[in-house]
N, C-alpha and C positions, 0 to 999 in steps of 0.2 A: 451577620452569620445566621443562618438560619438551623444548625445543626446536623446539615447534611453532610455526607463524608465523599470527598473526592475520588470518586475512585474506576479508575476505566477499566478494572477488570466488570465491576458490576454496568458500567457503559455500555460493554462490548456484549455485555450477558441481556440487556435489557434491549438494545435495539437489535440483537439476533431473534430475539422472543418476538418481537416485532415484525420484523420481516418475514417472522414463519406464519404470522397467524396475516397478513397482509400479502395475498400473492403477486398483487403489482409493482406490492414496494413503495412508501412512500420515500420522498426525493430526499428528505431529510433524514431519513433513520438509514439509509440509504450508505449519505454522506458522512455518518456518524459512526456508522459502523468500518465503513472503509478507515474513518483514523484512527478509530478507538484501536483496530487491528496493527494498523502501522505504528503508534504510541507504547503499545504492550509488546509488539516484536523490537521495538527499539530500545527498549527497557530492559527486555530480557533477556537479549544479545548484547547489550551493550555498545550499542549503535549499528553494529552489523544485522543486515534484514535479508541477507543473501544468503542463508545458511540452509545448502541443500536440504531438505527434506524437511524445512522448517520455517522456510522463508512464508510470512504472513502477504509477501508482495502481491502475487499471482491473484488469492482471494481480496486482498485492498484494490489492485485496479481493476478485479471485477464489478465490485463495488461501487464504486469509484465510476466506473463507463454508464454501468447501471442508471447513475444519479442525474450525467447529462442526456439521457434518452428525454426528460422532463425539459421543456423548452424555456418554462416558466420560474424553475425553481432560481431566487435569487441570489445563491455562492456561487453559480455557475462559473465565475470567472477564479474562486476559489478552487475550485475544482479542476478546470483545467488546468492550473498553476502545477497543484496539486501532482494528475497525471503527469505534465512533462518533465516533471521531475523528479519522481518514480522513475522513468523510462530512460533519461539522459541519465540518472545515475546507472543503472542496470547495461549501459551502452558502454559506458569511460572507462572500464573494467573488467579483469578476467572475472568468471565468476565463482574460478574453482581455486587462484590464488590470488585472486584481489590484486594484480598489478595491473599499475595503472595501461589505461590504452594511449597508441600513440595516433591516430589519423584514421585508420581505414576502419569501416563498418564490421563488417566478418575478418577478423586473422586467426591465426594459429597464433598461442602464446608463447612466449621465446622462455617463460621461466617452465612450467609446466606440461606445455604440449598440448593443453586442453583448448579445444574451440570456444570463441567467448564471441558474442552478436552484438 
């Protein structure tokens, strides 16, 4: 132990700090801020990351695309793990009542009404 405290709210605050004084972005703070995001929304929803007006997703697989523009950086395969799995979940499901999807890409949802992608 070294006396450090775990903690990804200060993660999430240290690699934004990062990123703003870095305009290119390195590929690691990058990738660290993409989880740190997705960790604290899934924390703080309590698993749910799709909550209109508060979903951390949108800003994490920005993040997240961000980190494979780097050809070099070696999570790369962590990362696009990462993305497709962000995106297949966001796909299997309405977004407005979370039932599940049955087959087609675009429907109208049979509980709600709401379009879900």
């Amino acid at each position: 132990e070294c006396g450090l405290t775990n903690s990804m709210i200060l993660a999430k605050h240290y690699s934004k700090m990062s990123l703003e004084e870095d305009e290119e972005g390195d590929p690691l703070f990058t990738y660290n801020f993409s989880c740190a995001l997705l960790q604290l929304g899934s924390d703080r929803y309590e698993g749910v990351v799709e909550i209109p007006g508060h979903s951390p997703v949108p800003k994490a697989l920005f993040w997240a695309r961000k980190t494979l523009e780097d050809d070099s950086f070696p999570l790369r395969d962590n990362v696009t793990f990462i993305l497709s799995a962000m995106e297949n979940e966001a796909k299997n499901h309405c977004a407005n009542c979370r039932k599940e999807a049955e087959c087609a890409s675009l429907k109208r949802c049979v509980r709600c009404l709401g379009a879900w992608y």
